[in-house]
N, C-alpha and C positions, 0 to 999 in steps of 0.2 A: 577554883581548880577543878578541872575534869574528877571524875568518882570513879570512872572506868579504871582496871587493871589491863594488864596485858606480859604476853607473851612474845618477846621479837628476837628475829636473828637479823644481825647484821654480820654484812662481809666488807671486812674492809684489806684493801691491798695497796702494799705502798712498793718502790725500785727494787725492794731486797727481798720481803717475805708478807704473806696476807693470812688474815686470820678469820676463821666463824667464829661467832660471838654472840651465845645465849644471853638476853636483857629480861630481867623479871622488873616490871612496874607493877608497885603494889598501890597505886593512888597517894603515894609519899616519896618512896625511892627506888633509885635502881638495885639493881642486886647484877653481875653478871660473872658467867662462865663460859668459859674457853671450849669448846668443841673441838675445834679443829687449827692445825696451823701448817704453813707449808712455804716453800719458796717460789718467790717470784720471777725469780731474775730469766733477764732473754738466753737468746742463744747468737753465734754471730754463723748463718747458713748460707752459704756461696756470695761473702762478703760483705752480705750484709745484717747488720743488728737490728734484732726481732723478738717479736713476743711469744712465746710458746702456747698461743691460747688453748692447744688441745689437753694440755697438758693440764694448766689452770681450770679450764671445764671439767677436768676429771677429780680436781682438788675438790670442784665445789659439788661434786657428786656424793665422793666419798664423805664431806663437812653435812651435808643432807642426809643421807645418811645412818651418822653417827649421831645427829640431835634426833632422828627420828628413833633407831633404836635402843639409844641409852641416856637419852632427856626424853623427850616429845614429841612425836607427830605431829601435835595439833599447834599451832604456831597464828598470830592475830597478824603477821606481815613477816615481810622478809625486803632487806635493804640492801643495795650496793652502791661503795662509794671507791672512787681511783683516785690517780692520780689526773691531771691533767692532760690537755693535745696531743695525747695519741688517739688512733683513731681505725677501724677496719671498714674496708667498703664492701658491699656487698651488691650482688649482682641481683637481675629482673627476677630470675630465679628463686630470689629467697637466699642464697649460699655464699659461705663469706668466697672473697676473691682472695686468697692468701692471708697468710700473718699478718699483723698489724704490725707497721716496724717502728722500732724500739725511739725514743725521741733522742738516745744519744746518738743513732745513727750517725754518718756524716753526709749525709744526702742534701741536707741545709746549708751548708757550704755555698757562699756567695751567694745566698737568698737575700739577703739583706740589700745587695746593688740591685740585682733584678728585680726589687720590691720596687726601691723606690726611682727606678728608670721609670715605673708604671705611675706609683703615688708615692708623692713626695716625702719625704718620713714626718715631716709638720703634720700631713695631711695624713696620712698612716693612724697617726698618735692620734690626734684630733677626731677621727672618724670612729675610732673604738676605746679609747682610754688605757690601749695596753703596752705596758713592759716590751721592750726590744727584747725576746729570745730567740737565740738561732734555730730552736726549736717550737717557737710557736704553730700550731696549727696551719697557719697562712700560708708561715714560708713553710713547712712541709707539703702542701700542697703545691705552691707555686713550682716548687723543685720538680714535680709531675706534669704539670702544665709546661715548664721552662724545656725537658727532655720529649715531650709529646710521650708520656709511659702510655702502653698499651692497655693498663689498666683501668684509665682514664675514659676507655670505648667500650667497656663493658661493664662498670659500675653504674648502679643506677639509683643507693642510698649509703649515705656517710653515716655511723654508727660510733661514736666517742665511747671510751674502753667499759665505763660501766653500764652505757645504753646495749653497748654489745654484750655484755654477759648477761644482761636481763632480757635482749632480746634473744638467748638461748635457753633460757627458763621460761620463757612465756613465748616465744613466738611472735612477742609484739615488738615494734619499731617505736620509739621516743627519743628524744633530746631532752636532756633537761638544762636549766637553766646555769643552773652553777659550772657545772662543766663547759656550756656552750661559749659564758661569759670568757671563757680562758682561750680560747680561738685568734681571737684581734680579728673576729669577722662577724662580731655581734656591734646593734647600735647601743652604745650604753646609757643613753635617754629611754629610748624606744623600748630598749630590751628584746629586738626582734633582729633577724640578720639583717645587714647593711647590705643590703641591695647593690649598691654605688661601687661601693668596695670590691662588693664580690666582682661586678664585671669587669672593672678597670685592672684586676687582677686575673682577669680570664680565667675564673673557675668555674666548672659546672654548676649552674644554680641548683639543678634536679635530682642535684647530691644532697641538699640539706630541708631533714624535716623542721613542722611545725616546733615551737621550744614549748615546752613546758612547767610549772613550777615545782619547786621542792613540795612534797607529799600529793605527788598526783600517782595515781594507782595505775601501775602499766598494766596488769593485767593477773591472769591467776598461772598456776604452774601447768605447764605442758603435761598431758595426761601419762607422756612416756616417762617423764622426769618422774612426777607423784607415784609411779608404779616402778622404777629403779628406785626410788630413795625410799620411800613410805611417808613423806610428808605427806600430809591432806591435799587433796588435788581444788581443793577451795583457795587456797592460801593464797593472799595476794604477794603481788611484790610490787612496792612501792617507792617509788625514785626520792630518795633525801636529796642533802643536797650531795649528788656524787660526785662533787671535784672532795677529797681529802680535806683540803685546808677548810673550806666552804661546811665540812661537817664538823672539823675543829673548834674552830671561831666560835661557831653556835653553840657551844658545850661552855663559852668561857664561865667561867659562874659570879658572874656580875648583876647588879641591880639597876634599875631607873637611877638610884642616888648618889651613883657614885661619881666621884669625880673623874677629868677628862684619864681615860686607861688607855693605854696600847696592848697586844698583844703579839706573840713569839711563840707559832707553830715551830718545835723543834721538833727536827727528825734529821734523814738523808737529806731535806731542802730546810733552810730556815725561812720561813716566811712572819715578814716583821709587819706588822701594819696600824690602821684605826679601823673601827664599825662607822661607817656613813650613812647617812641618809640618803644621799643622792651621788652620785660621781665629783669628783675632784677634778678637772683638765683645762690644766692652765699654762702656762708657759714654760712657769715653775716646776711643775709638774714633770713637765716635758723631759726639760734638762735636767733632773735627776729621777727621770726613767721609772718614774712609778706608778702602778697598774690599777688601774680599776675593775675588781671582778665583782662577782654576783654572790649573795649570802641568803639566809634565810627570810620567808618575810621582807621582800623588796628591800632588805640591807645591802649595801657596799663596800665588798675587803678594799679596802685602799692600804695599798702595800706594795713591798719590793721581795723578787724573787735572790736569796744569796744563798753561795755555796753552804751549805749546812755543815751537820756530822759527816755527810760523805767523803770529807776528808780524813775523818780518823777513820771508817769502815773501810775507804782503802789502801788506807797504810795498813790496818787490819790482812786485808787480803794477801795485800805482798809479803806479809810478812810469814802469812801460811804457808802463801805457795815457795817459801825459804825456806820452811821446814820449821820454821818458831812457831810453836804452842802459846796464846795468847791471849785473853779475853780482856773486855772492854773495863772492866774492873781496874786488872792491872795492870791496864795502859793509861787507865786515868791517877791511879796510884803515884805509878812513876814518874808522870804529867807534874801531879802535888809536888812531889820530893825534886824537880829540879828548876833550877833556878829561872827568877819571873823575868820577862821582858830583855830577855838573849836576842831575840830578833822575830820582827811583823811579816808576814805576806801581804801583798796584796791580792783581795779576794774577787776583785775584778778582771785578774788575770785570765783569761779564756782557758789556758794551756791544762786547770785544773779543772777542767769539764769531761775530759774522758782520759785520763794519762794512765801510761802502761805502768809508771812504776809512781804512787803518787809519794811515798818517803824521798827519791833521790827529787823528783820536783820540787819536794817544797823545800832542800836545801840548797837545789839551783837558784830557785826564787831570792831565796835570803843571799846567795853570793853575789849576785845580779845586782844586788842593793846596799852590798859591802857591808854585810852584817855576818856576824860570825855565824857558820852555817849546823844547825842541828846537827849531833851526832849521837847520842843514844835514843831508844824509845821514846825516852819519858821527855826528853826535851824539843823531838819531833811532835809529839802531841801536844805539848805545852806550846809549843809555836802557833800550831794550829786553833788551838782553843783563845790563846791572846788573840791572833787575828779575827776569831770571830767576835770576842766581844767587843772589842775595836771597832769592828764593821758596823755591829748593832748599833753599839754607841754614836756612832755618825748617821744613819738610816734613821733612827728615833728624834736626832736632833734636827737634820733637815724634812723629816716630814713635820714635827714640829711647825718648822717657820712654814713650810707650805700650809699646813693649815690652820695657822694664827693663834698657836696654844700651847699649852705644858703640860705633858704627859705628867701626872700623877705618880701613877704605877703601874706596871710593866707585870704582863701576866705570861707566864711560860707553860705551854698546853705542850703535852705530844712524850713521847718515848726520849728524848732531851733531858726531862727533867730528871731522869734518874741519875744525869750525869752532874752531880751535888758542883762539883770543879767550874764546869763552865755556869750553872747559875750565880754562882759567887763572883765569878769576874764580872757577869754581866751583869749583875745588881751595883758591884761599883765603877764599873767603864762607864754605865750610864747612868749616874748618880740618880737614882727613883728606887725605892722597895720593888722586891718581885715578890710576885705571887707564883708559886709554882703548883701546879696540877690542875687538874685532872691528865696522869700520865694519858689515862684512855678519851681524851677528851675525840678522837675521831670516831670512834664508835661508840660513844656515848652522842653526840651528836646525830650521827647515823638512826641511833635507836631513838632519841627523840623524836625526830622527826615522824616516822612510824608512829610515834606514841601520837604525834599532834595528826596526822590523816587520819587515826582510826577514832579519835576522840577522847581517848585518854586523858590530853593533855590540853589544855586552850589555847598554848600561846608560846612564842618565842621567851617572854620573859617568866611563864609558870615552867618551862623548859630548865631553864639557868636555874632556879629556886628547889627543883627536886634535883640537877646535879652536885647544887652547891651542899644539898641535904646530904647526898650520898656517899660523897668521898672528900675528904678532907684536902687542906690546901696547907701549905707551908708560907711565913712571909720572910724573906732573907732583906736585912738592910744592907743599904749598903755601908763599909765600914772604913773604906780608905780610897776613896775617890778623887785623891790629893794625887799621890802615884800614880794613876789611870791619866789625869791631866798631867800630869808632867809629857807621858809615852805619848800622849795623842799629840801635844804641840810639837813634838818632834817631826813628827809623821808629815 
């Protein structure tokens, strides 16, 4: 095991809110604290949905800062991880060309036929290994090419959300791989862009840099930044892996010996998958729509992107903007206390990807399907939370047969797990033990990573071993997986 200690900040940003995150490694375990936290959400400006970067740049001034004057200046790196395929372009200039807009945007709309008028969707899938999202990188591009944007003519580098906040701390331009991987415009043999793709798709090649790997050091802080915050103008900042899930995953706290495990980013997105060696893409595959991205250490997320929490965060919302006072507690409370398996959604429904009002949806859904349709809180959440574990339960057993095995045990990473409700369904929907935590598995990842580029740490698997040290895990069996089979052969 590395001997080195260190000092890192990681920033990590998810749909809703992003946080700085002080990590002490002591050559044994993490330790971390909170700096800073703030929200993330876009804004919708002459019609269209966007990201407020100037805003978030100012988040992460104030988050620099606050660790500079009331933790530490001196700081051994500094990490940024996003989410996935958004992206800002920037002009010959050096200067971003606008806001990077929001991936719920509707600007994807019909991306999917003009994709594959150009390449077939076999061929689509087959060329990158990724997931059909209306939001994928590709089709948001293609949607610029498909209108001829103007923007399109004076772009000169594509900058993915957390190469672009590090290229406003350093100055420097990179891709890194983990984020790239989520594109559908990387080869996932090669790990380099698809050439092929890209033309047949008529996008600017001279938009996309070289790719880089997780713990490659973009550079040190812009001397105006280290002189507004007080951090060390030495300080590097180093690219983890900055897709979110890609910093997750790497935190799972697993061993060489364990038997075959899956894993369950929970948050606003649930991302279910296995750790691979190599890509999965097969036929099989194909027809149940599951992606191949990029993880630490030439590993492979092989997983399916499903509506997550963001169902109860927006019934959440509707329910403020009603005038109810409400926290996630006692909607999951009221969840417990009402009655199980009243009626499923279907979580492949589109309509639940950006809806105005998402409580009266998910009662249309159930009338749609002539199930008795939610009427208070608790059985609107509890509707939602069965359908997710439902989902899980199917996604876990079909990736299963695609990859010719029995998931063991089932590990739940991410801000999910504090929601005790749905771990319980989902340890018995999909008959296997969960492992739940590290709640902070993405910025513990994050900080990893940091810790393995500066020497700290040796290895993807001495990584796993000082998180497993640090923060404790819960294992929930499952207890009545008798009832979950009954609701599923209905379905």
């Amino acid at each position: 095991m590395g001997e080195r200690t260190g000092r890192y900040l990681a920033f990590d940003l998810g749909a809703e809110s992003g946080r700085a995150i002080l990590g002490t490694y002591d050559g044994h375990t993490f330790t971390l604290q909170e700096i800073h936290r703030f929200r993330t959400e876009g804004l919708i400006m002459l019609g269209v949905r966007q990201w407020d970067l100037a805003r978030i740049y100012e988040e992460f001034i104030t988050a620099l800062r606050r660790c500079a004057q009331e933790f530490t200046p001196e700081l051994d790196a500094i990490g940024i991880d996003t989410w996935g395929v958004d992206f800002g372009l920037i002009g010959q200039d050096g200067q971003l060309v606008g806001n990077p807009i929001h991936y719920r945007d509707s600007r994807t709309e019909g991306m999917f036929d003009a994709a594959f008028r150009k390449v077939p969707r076999a061929d689509l899938y087959r060329a990158s290994g990724i997931q059909f999202l209306p939001f994928n990188t590709s089709f948001q591009l293609l949607s610029l090419v498909e209108r001829e944007a103007a923007v399109l003519q004076i772009a000169d580098k594509l900058l993915l959300m957390p190469d672009l906040l590090a290229y406003l701390l350093t100055g420097k331009m990179v891709c890194e791989y983990t984020n790239a991987s989520t594109t559908q415009l990387l080869d996932p043999h090669t790990r380099t862009w698809n050439e092929d793709l890209i033309a047949r798709l008529g996008i600017p090649r001279h938009l996309f840099l070289p790719i880089v790997a997780p713990g490659h050091a973009i550079g040190t802080l812009l001397p105006a930044v280290a002189a507004l915050t007080g951090i060390g103008a030495s300080t590097p900042v180093i690219a983890p892996a900055t897709h979110d899930t890609g910093s997750a995953v790497a935190a799972v706290p697993v061993t060489g010996a364990d038997q075959p495990w899956a894993y369950l980013s929970s948050g606003t997105w649930s991302l279910l998958g296995a750790e691979l060696a190599q890509p999965c893409i097969t036929e099989e595959s194909l027809q149940l729509d599951f992606t191949n991205e990029g993880g630490v250490q030439g590993t492979i997320r092989f997983l399916k992107n499903i509506f997550g929490l963001w169902l109860v965060q927006e019934c959440r919302r509707t329910w403020e903007r009603e005038g109810q006072t409400v926290d996630y507690e006692t909607m999951t409370r009221e969840a417990r206390e009402s009655a199980a398996f009243r009626s499923i959604i279907d979580l492949d429904d589109p309509r639940l990807f950006a809806p105005e009002n998402m409580p009266a949806l998910i009662q249309t859904l159930c009338r749609e399907r002539q199930q008795p349709a939610p009427e208070t809180r608790g059985q609107i959440v509890r509707c939602a939370l069965e359908s997710l574990a439902l989902k899980y339960r199917k996604t876990l057993r079909d990736m299963d047969r695609v990859l010719g095995r029995r998931t063991e045990k089932l590990h739940i990473i991410g801000g999910g797990v504090q929601n005790r409700l749905l771990c319980e369904m989902t340890a018995n929907a999909c008959g296997v033990p969960v492992i739940t935590g590290p709640v902070e598995a993405t910025v513990l990842g994050n900080l990893g990573v940091q810790a393995m580029a500066t020497g700290a740490i040796g290895s993807l698997a001495e990584m796993r071993a000082a998180i497993a040290r640090s923060f404790a895990t819960e294992r929930i069996e499952p207890t009545d997986s008798a009832a979950w089979d009954a609701v599923a052969g209905r379905l």
